[in-house]
Jmol script that loads the backbone (N, CA, C; Angstrom):
load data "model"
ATOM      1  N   UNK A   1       0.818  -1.183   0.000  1.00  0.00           N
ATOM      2  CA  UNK A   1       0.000   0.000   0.000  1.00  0.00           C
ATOM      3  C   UNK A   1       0.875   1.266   0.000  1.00  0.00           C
ATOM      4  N   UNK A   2       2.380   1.274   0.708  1.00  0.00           N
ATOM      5  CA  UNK A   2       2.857   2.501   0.542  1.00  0.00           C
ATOM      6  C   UNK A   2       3.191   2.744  -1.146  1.00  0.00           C
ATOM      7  N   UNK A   3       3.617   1.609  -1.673  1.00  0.00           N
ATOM      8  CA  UNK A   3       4.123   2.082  -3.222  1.00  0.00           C
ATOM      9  C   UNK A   3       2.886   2.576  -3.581  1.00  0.00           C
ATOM     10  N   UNK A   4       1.563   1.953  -3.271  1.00  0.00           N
ATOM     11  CA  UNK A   4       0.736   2.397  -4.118  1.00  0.00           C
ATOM     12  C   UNK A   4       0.688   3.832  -3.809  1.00  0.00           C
ATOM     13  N   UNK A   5       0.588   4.773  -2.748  1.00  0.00           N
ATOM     14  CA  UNK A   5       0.041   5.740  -2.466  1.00  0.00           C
ATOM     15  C   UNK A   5       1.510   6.833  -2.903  1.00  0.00           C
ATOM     16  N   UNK A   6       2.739   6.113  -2.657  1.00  0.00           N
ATOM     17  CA  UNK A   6       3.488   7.123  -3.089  1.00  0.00           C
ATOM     18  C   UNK A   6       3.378   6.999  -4.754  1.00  0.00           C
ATOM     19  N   UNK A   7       3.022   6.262  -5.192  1.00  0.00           N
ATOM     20  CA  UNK A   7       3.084   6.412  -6.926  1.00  0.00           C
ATOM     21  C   UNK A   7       1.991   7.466  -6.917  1.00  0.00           C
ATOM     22  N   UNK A   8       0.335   7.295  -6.166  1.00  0.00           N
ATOM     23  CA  UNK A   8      -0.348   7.990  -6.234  1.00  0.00           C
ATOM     24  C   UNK A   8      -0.012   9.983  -6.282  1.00  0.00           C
ATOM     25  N   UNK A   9       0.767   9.865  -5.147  1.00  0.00           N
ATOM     26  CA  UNK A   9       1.324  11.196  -4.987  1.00  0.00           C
ATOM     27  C   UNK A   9       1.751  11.252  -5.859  1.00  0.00           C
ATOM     28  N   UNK A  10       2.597  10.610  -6.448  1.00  0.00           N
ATOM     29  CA  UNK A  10       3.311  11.045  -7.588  1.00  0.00           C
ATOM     30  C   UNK A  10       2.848  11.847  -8.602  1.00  0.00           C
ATOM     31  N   UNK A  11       1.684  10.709  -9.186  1.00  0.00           N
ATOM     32  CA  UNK A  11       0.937  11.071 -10.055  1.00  0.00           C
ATOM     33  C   UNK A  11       0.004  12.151 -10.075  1.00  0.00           C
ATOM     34  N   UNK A  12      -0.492  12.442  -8.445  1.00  0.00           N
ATOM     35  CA  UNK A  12      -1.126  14.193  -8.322  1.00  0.00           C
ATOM     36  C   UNK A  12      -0.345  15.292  -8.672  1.00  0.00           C
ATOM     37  N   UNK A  13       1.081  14.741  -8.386  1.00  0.00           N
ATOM     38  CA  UNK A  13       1.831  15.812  -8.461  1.00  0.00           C
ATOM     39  C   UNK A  13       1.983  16.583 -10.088  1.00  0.00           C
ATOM     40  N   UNK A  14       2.278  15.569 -10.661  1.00  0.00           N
ATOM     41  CA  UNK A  14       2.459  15.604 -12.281  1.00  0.00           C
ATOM     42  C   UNK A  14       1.322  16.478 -12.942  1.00  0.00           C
ATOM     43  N   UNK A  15       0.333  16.135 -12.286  1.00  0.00           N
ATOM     44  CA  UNK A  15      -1.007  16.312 -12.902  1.00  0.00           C
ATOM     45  C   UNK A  15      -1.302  17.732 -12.540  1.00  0.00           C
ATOM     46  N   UNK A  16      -0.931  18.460 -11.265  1.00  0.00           N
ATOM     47  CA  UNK A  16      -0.886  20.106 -10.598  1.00  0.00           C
ATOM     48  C   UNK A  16      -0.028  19.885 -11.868  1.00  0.00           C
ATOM     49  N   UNK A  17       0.933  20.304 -12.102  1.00  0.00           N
ATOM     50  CA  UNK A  17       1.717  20.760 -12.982  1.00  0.00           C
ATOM     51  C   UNK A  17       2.232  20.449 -14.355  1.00  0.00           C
ATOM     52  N   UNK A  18       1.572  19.079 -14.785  1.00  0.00           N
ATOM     53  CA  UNK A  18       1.779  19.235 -16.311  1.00  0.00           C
ATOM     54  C   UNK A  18       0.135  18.401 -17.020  1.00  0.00           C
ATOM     55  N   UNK A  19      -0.834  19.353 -16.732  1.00  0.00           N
ATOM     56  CA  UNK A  19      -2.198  18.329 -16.849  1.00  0.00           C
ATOM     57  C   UNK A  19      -2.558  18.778 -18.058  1.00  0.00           C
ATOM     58  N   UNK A  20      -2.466  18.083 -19.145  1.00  0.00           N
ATOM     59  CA  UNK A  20      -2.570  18.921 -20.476  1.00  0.00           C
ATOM     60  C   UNK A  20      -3.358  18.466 -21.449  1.00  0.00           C
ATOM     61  N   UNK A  21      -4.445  17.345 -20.464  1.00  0.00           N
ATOM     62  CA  UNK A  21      -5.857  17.244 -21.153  1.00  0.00           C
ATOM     63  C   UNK A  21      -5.881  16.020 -22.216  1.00  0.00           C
ATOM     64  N   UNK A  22      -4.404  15.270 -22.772  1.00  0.00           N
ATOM     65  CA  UNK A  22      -4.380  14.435 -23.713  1.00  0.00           C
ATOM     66  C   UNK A  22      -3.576  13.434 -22.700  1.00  0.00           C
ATOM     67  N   UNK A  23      -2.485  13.548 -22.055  1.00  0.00           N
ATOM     68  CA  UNK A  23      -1.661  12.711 -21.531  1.00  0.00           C
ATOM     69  C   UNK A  23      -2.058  12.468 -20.095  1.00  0.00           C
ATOM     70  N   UNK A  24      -1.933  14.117 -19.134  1.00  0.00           N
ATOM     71  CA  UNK A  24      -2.274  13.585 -18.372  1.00  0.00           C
ATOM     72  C   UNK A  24      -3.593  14.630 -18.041  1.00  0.00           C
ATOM     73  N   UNK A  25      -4.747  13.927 -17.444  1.00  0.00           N
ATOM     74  CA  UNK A  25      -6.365  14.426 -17.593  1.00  0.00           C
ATOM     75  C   UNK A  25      -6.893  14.541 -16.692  1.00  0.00           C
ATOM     76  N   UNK A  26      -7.897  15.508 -16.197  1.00  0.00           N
ATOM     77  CA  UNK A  26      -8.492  15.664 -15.086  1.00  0.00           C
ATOM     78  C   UNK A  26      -8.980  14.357 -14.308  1.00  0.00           C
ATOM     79  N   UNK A  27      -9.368  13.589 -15.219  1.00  0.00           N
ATOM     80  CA  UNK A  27      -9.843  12.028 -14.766  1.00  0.00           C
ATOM     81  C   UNK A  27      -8.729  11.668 -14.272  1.00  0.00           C
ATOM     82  N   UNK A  28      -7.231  11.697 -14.455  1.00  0.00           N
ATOM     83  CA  UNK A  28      -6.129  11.134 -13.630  1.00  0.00           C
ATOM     84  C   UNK A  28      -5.841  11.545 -12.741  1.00  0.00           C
ATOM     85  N   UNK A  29      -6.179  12.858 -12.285  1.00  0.00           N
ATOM     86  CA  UNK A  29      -6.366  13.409 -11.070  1.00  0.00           C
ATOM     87  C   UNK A  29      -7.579  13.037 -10.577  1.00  0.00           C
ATOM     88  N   UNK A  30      -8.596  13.004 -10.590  1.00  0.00           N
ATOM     89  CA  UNK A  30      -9.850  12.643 -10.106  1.00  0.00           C
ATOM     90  C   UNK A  30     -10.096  11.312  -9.528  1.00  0.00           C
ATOM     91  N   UNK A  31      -9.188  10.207 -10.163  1.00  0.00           N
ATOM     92  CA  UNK A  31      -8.746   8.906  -9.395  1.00  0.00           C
ATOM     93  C   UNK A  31      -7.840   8.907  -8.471  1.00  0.00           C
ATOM     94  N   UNK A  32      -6.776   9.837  -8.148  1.00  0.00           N
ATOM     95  CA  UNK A  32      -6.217  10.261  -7.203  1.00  0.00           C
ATOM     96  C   UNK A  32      -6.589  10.741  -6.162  1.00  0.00           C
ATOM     97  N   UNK A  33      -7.376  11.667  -6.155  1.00  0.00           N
ATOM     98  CA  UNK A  33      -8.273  12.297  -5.540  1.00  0.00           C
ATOM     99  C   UNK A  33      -9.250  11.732  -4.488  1.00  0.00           C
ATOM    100  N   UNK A  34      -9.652  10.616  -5.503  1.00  0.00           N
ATOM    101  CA  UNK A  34     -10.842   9.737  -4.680  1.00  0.00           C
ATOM    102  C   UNK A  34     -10.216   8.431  -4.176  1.00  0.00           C
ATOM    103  N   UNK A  35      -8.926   8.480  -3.553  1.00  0.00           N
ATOM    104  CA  UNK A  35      -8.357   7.435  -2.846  1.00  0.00           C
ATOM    105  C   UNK A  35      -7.423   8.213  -1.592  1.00  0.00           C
ATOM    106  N   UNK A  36      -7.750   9.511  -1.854  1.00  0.00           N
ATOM    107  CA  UNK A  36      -7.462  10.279  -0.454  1.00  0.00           C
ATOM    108  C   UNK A  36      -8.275  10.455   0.794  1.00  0.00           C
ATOM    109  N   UNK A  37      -8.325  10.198   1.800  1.00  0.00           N
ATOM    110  CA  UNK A  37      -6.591  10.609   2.525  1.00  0.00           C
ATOM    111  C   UNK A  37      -6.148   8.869   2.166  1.00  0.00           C
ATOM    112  N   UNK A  38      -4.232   9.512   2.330  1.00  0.00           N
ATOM    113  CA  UNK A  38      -3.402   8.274   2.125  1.00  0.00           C
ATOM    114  C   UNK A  38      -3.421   8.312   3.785  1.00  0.00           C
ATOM    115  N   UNK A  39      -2.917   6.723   3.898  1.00  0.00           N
ATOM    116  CA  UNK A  39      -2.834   6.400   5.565  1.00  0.00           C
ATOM    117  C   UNK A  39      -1.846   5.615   5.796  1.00  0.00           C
ATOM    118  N   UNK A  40      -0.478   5.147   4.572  1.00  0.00           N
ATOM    119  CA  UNK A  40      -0.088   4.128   4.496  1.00  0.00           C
ATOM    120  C   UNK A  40       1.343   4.617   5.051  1.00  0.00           C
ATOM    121  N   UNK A  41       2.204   5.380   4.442  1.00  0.00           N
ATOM    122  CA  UNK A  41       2.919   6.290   4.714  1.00  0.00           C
ATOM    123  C   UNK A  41       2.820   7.867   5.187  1.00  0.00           C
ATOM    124  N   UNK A  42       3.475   8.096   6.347  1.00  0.00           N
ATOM    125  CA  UNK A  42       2.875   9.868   7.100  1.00  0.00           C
ATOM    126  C   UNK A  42       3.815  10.297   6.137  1.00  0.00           C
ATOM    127  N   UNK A  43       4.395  10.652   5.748  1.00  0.00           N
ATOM    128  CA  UNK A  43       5.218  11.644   5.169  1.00  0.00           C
ATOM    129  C   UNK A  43       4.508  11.913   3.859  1.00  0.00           C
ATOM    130  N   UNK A  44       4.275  10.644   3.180  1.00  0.00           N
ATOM    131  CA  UNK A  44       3.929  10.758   1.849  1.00  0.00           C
ATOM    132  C   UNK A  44       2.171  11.576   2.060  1.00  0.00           C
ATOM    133  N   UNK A  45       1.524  11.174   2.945  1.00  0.00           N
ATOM    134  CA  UNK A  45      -0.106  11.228   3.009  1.00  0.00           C
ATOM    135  C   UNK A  45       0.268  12.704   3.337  1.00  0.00           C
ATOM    136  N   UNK A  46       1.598  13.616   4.082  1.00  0.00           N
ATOM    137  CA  UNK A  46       1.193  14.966   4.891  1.00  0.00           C
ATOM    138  C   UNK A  46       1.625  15.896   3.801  1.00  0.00           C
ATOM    139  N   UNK A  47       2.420  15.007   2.728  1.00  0.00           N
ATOM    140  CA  UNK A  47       3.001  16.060   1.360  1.00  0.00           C
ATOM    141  C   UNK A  47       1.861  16.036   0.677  1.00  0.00           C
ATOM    142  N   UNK A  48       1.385  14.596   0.402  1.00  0.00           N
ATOM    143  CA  UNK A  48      -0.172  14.948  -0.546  1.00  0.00           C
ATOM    144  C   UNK A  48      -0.883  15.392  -0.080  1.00  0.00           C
ATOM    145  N   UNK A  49      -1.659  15.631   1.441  1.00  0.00           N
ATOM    146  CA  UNK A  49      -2.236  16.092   1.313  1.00  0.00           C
ATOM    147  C   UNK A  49      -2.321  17.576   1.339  1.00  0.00           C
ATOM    148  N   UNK A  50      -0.887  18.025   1.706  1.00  0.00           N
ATOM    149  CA  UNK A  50      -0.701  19.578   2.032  1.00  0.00           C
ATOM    150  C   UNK A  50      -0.598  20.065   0.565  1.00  0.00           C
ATOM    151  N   UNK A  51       0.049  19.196  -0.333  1.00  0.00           N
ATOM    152  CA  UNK A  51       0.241  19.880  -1.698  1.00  0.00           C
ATOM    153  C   UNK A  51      -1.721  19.859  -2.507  1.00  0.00           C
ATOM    154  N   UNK A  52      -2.372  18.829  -2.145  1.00  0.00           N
ATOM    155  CA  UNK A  52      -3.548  19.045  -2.446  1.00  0.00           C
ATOM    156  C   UNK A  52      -4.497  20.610  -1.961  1.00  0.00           C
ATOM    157  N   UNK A  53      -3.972  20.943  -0.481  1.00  0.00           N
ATOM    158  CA  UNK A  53      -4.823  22.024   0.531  1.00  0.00           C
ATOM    159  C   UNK A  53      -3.973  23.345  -0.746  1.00  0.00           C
ATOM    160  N   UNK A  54      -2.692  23.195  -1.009  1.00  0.00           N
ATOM    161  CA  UNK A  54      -2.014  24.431  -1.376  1.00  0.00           C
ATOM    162  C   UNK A  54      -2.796  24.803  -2.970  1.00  0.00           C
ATOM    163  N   UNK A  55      -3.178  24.098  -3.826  1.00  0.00           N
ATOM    164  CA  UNK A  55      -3.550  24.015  -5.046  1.00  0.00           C
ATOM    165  C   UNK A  55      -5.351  24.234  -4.487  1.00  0.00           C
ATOM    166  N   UNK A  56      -5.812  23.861  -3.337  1.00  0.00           N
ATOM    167  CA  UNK A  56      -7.262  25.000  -3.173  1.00  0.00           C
ATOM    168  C   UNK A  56      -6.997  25.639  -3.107  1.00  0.00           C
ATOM    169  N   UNK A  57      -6.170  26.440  -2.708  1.00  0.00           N
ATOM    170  CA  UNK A  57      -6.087  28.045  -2.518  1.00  0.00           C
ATOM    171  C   UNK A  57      -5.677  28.797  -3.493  1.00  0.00           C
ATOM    172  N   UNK A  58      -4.991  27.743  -4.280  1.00  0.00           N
ATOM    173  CA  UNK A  58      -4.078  28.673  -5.754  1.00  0.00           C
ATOM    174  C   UNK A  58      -5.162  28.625  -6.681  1.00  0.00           C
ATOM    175  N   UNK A  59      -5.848  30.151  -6.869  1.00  0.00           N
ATOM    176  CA  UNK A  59      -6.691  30.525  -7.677  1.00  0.00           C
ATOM    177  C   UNK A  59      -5.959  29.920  -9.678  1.00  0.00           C
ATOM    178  N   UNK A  60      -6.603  29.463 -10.505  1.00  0.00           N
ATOM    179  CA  UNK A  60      -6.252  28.731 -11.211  1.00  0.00           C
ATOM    180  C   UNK A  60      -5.586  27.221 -11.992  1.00  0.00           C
ATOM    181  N   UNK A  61      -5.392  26.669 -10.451  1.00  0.00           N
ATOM    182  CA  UNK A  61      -5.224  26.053 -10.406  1.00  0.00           C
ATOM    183  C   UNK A  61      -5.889  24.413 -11.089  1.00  0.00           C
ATOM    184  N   UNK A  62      -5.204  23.409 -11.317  1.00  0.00           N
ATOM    185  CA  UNK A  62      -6.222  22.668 -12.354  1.00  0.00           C
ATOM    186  C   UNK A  62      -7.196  22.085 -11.240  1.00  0.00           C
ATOM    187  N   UNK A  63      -7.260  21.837  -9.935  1.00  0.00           N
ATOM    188  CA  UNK A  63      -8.329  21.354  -9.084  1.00  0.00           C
ATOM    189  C   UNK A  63      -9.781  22.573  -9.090  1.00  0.00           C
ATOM    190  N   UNK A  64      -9.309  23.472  -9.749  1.00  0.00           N
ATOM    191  CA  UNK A  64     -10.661  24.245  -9.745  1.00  0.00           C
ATOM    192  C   UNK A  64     -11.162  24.063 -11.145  1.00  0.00           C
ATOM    193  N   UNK A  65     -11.256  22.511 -12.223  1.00  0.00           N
ATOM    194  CA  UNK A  65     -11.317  22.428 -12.944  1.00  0.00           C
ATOM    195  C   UNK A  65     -12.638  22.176 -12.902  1.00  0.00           C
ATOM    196  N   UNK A  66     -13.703  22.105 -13.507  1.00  0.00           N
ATOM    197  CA  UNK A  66     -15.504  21.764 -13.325  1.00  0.00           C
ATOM    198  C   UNK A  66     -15.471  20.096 -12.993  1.00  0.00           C
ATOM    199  N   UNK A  67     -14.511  19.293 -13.512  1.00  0.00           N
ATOM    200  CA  UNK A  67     -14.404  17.911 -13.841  1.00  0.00           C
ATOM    201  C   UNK A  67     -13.754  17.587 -12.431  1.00  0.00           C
ATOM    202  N   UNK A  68     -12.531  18.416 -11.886  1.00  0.00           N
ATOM    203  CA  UNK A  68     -11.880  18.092 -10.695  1.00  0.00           C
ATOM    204  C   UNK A  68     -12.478  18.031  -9.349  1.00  0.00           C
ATOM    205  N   UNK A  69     -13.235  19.781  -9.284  1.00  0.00           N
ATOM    206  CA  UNK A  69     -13.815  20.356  -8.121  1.00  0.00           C
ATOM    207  C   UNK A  69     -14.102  19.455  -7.312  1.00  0.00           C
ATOM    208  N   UNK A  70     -15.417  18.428  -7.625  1.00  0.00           N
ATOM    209  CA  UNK A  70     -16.122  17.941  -6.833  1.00  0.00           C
ATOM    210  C   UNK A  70     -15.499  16.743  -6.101  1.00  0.00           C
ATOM    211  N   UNK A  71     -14.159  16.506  -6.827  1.00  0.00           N
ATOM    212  CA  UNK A  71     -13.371  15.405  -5.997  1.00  0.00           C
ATOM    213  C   UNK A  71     -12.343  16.147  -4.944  1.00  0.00           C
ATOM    214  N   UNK A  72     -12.340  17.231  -5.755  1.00  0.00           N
ATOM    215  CA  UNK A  72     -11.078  17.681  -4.547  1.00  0.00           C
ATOM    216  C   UNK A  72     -11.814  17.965  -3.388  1.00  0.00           C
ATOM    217  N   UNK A  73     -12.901  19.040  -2.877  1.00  0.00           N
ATOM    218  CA  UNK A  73     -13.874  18.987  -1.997  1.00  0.00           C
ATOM    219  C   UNK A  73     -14.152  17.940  -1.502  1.00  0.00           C
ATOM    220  N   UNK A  74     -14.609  16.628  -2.540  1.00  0.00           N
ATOM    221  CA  UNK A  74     -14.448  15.649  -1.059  1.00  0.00           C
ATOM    222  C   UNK A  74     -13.478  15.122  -0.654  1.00  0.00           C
ATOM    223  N   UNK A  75     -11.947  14.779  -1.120  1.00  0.00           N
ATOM    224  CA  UNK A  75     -10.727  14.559  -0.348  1.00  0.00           C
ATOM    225  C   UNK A  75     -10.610  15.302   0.497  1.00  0.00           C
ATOM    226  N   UNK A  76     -10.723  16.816   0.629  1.00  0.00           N
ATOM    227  CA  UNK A  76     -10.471  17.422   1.474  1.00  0.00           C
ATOM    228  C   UNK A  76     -11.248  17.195   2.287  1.00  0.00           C
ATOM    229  N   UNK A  77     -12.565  17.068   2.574  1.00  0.00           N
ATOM    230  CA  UNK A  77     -14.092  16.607   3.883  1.00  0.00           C
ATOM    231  C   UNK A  77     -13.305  15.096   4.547  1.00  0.00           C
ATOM    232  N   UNK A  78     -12.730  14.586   3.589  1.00  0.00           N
ATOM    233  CA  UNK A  78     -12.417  13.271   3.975  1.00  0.00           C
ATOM    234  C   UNK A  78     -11.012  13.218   4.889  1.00  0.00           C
ATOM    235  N   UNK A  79      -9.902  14.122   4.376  1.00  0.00           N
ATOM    236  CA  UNK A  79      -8.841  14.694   5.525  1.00  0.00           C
ATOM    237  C   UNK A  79      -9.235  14.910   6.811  1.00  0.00           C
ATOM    238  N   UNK A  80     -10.358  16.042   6.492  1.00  0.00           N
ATOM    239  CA  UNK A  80     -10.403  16.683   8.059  1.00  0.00           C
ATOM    240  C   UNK A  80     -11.245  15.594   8.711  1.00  0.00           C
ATOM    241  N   UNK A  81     -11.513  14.077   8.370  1.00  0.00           N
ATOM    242  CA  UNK A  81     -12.467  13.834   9.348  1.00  0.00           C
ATOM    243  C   UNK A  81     -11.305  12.473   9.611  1.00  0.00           C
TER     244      UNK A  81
END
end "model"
wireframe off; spacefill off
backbone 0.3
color backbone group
């Protein structure tokens, strides 16, 4: 479970910053998304999820995408509980 969740991070990460709609797609974030919170590794679960909280706040960001929104909102409901 940790490989899985650090590949996961991985792959959020890529996706904040190179999501370009053919390669990598809101849907590849959106499966990421909906397997948060990680619980497997703390380090890896406190980078994803802090790098997830930092990209709500960054106005433009691709999580304020119409396709993303509604997953990132609930990873985040799902953190705080």
């Amino acid at each position: 479970m940790i490989t899985t969740e650090n590949s996961l991070g991985a792959l959020a990460k890529l996706c904040y910053a190179h999501m370009d709609g053919a390669i990598l797609t809101p849907v590849d974030l959106v499966s990421v998304l909906n397997r948060i919170p990680f619980s497997s590794d703390e380090n890896e679960s406190m980078t994803t999820h802090r790098l997830l909280l930092d990209q709500i706040e960054t106005q433009g960001s691709v999580v304020h995408n119409e396709v993303v929104k509604p997953a990132a909102r609930d990873a985040l409901n799902r953190i705080k509980q």
